[in-house]
C-alpha positions as CSV (number, residue, x, y, z in Angstrom):
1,X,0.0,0.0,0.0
2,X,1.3,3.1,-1.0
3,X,1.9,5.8,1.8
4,X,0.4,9.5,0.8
5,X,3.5,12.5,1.0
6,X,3.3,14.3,4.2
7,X,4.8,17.5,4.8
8,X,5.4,18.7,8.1
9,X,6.2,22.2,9.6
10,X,8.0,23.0,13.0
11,X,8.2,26.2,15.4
12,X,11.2,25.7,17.3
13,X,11.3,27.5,20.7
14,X,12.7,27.6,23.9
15,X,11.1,25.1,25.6
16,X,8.6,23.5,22.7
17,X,8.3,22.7,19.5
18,X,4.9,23.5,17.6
19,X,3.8,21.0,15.5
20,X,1.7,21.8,12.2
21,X,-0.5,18.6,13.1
22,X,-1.3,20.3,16.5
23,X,1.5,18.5,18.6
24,X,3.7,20.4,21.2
25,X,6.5,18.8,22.2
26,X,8.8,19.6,25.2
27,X,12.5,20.5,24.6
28,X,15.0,21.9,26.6
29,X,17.0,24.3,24.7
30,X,20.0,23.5,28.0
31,X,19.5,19.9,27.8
32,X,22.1,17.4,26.3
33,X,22.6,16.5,23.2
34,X,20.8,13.3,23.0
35,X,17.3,15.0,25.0
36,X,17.6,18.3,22.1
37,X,17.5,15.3,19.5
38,X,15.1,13.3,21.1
39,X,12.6,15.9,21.1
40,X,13.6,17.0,17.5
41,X,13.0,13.3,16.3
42,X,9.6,13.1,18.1
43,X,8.6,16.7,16.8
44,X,8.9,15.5,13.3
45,X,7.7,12.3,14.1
46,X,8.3,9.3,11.3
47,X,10.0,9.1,8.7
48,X,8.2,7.1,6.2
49,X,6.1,8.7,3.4
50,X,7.9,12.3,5.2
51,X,8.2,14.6,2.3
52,X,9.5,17.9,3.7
53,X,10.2,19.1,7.3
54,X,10.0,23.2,7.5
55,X,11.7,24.5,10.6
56,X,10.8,28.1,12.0
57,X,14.2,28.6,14.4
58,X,15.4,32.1,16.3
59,X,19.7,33.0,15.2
60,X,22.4,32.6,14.7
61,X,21.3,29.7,12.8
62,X,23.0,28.6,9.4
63,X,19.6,29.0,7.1
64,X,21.5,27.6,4.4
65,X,23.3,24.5,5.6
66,X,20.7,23.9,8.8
67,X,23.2,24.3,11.3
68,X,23.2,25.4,14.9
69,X,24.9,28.2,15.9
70,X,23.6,29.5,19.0
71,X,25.5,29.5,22.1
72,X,23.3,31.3,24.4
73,X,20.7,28.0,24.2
74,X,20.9,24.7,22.1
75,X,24.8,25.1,23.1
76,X,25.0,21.2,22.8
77,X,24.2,21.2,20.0
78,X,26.4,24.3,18.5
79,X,27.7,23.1,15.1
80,X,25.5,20.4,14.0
81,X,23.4,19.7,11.5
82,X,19.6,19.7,12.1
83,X,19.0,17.0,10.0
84,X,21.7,14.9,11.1
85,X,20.0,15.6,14.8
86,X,16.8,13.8,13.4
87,X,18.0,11.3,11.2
88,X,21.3,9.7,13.5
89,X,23.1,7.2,12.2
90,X,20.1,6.1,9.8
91,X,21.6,5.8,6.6
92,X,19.7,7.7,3.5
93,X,20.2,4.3,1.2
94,X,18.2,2.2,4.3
95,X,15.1,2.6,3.1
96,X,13.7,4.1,6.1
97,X,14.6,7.9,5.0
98,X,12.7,9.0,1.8
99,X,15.1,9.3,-0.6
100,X,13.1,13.1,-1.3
101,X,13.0,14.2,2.0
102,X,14.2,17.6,2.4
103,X,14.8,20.3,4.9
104,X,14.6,23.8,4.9
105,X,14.6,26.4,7.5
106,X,13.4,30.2,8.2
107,X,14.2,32.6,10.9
108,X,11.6,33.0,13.8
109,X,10.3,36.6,13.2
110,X,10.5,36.0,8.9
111,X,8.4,32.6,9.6
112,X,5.3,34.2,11.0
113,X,5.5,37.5,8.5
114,X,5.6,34.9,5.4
115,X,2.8,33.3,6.8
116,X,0.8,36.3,7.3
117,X,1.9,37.5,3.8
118,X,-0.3,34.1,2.8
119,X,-3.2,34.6,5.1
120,X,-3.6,38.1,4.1
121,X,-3.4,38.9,0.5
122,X,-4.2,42.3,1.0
123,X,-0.8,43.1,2.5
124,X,0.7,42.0,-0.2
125,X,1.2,45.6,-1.9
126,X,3.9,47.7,0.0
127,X,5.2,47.4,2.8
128,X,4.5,46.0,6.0
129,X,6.2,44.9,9.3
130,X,5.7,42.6,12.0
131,X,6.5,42.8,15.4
132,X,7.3,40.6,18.0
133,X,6.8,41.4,21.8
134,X,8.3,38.8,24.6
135,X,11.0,38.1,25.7
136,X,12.7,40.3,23.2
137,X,11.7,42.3,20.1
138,X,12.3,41.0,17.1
139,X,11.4,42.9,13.3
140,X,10.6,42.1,9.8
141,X,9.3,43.9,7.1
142,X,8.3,43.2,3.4
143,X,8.3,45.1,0.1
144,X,5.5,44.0,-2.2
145,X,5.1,40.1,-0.4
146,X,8.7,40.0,-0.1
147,X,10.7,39.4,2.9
148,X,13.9,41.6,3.0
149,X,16.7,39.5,4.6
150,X,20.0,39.7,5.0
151,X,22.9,37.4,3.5
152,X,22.8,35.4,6.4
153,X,18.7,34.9,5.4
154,X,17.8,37.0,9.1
155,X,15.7,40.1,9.1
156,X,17.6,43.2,7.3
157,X,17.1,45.4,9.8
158,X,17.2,45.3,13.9
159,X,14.6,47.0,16.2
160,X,15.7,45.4,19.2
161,X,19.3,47.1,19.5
162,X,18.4,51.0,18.6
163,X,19.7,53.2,20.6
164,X,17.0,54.2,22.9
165,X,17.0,56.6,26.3
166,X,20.3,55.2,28.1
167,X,19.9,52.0,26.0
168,X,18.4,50.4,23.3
169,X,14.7,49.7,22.8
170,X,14.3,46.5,24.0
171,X,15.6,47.4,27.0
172,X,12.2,49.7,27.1
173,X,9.8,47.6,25.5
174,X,10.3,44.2,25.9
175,X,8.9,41.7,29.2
176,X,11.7,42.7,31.1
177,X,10.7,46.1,30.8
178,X,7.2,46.0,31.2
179,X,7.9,44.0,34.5
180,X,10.8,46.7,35.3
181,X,8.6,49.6,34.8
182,X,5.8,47.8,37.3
183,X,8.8,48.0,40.3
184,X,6.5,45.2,41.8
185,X,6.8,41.4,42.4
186,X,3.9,39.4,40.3
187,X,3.4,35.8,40.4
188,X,1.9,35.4,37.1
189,X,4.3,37.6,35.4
190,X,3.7,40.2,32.6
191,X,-0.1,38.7,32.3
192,X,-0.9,39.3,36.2
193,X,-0.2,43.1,35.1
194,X,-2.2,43.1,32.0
195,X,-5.0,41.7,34.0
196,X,-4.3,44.6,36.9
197,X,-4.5,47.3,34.4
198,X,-7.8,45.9,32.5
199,X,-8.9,46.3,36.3
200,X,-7.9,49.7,36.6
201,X,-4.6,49.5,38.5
202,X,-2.9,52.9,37.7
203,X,0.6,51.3,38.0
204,X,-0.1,48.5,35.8
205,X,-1.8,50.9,33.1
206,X,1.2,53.1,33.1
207,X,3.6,50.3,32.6
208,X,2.2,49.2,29.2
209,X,1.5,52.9,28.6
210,X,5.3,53.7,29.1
211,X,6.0,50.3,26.7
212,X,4.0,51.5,23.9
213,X,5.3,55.3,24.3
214,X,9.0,54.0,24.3
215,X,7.8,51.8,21.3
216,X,6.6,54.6,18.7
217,X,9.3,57.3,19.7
218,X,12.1,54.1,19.6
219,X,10.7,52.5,16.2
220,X,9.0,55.5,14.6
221,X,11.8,56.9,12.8
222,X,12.8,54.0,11.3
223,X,9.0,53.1,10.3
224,X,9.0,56.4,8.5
225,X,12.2,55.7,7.1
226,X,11.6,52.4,5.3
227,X,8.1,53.6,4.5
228,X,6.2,51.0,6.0
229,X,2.7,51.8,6.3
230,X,1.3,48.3,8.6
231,X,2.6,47.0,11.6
232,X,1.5,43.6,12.9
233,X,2.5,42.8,16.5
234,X,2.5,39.3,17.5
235,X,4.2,37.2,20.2
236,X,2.7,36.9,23.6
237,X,3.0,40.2,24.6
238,X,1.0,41.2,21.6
239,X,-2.1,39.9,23.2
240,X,-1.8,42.9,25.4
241,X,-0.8,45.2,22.7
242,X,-4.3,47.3,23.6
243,X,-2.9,48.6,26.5
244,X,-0.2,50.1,24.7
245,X,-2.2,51.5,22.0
246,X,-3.0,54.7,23.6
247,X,0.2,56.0,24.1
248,X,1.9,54.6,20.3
249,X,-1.1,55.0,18.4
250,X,-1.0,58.8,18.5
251,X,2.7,59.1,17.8
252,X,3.0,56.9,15.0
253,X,0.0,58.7,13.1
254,X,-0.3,57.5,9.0
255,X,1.0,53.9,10.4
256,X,-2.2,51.2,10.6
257,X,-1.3,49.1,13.9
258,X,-2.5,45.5,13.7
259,X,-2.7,42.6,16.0
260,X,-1.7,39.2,14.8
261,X,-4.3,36.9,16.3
262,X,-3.2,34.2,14.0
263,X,0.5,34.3,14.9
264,X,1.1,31.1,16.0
265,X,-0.2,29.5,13.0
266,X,1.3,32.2,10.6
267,X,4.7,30.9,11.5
268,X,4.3,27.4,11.1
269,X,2.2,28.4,7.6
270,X,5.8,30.5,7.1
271,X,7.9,27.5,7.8
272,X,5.7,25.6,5.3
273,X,7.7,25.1,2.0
């Protein structure tokens, strides 16, 4: 019986890996060797009648070749081969790999602003970015549906490192910051304040306020520069971008600000090949 070609696409984070067939699968990005490849093997699951694997994976990464080059996590696995991580010692000419099987792999803030390039046709024409608020702040931006990447296949341009107040800006708009600007211990982290300030809790309101604030006078001038006219904002702090609004909205007037409530499936539609 003839198996059907599957195709399978992979966020690679932190901690999991998010499956295109709906799967999350744990991963330590500290762990050893043999757990990162473990988890890597059970994310794309088995090999037979496995057409493609897409990978959506934060730098430095070798987009190219598929290798690991991070240091500040997946450090045991620095220099090797994606691939080789899933495959092991099982030979190509086995039997068990399809001979067609192919890899391919996109940076983590690209991934999600491909797949919203597909999802939304309408953004097609001029240019757009996307934003992602967490841990840190990544940026992307496209010129008539096309991603504009450096030779190393990563975003052109960086928003995270402008200079910014007696930084850079993700030192102002970022989780660390938001939780900074609060000054006050939380349990549930940056969502314990988001829920404060859709209470009414003036210090809470103010923090996102002074995140969104820091945001359009950090990032406007290079908005204006590259002539984008729409900015999505996705990641997990995104889901609280209305409580920044306020303060960016007015300072960023002629730029449309949109909320990417599809993000996590934009970027494993953007890994897709």
């Amino acid at each position: 019986m003839k198996t059907t070609p599957r195709k399978i696409s992979l966020d690679v984070g932190g901690t999991f890996v998010k499956c295109s067939d709906g799967r999350k699968v744990p991963i330590d990005s500290d762990g050893s060797r043999e757990a990162i490849a473990a988890a890597l093997r059970e994310a794309v699951g088995p090999l037979e009648g496995l057409e493609s694997v897409g990978v959506c994976i934060p730098g430095p990464f070798d987009y190219r070749e598929g290798i690991f080059l991070m240091k500040h996590k997946f450090a045991a696995v620095y220099g090797e081969r994606f691939s080789d991580l899933v495959l092991g010692s099982t030979d190509r000419h086995s039997g068990l790999v399809p001979e067609s099987l192919s890899f391919h792999f996109i940076h983590d803030v690209n991934a999600p602003l491909q797949g919203l390039l597909r999802m939304h046709p309408e953004i097609q024409q001029g240019r757009v970015a996307l934003v992602t608020l967490g841990t840190g702040l990544g940026f992307s931006y496209a010129i008539d549906g096309e991603i504009q990447m450096n030779e190393h296949l990563s975003p052109a341009v960086s928003l995270y490192n402008r200079p910014y107040r007696e930084g850079v800006l993700e030192d102002y708009v970022s989780r660390r910051a938001i939780l900074k600007a609060y000054g006050r211990p939380v349990e549930g982290d940056v969502r314990e304040i988001s829920d404060r300030a859709r209470a009414g809790e003036k210090e809470a309101v103010e923090a996102f306020l002074s995140a969104g604030r820091a945001f359009a006078e950090g990032a406007g001038p290079l908005l204006r520069e590259l002539g984008i006219s729409t900015v999505w904002f996705g990641g997990q702090i995104a889901k609280s971008f209305d409580l920044m609004r306020p303060a960016a909205e007015p300072l960023l007037e002629g730029i449309s600000l949109r909320v990417a409530e599809d993000f996590e499936q934009a970027a494993l539609l953007g890994a897709a090949e």
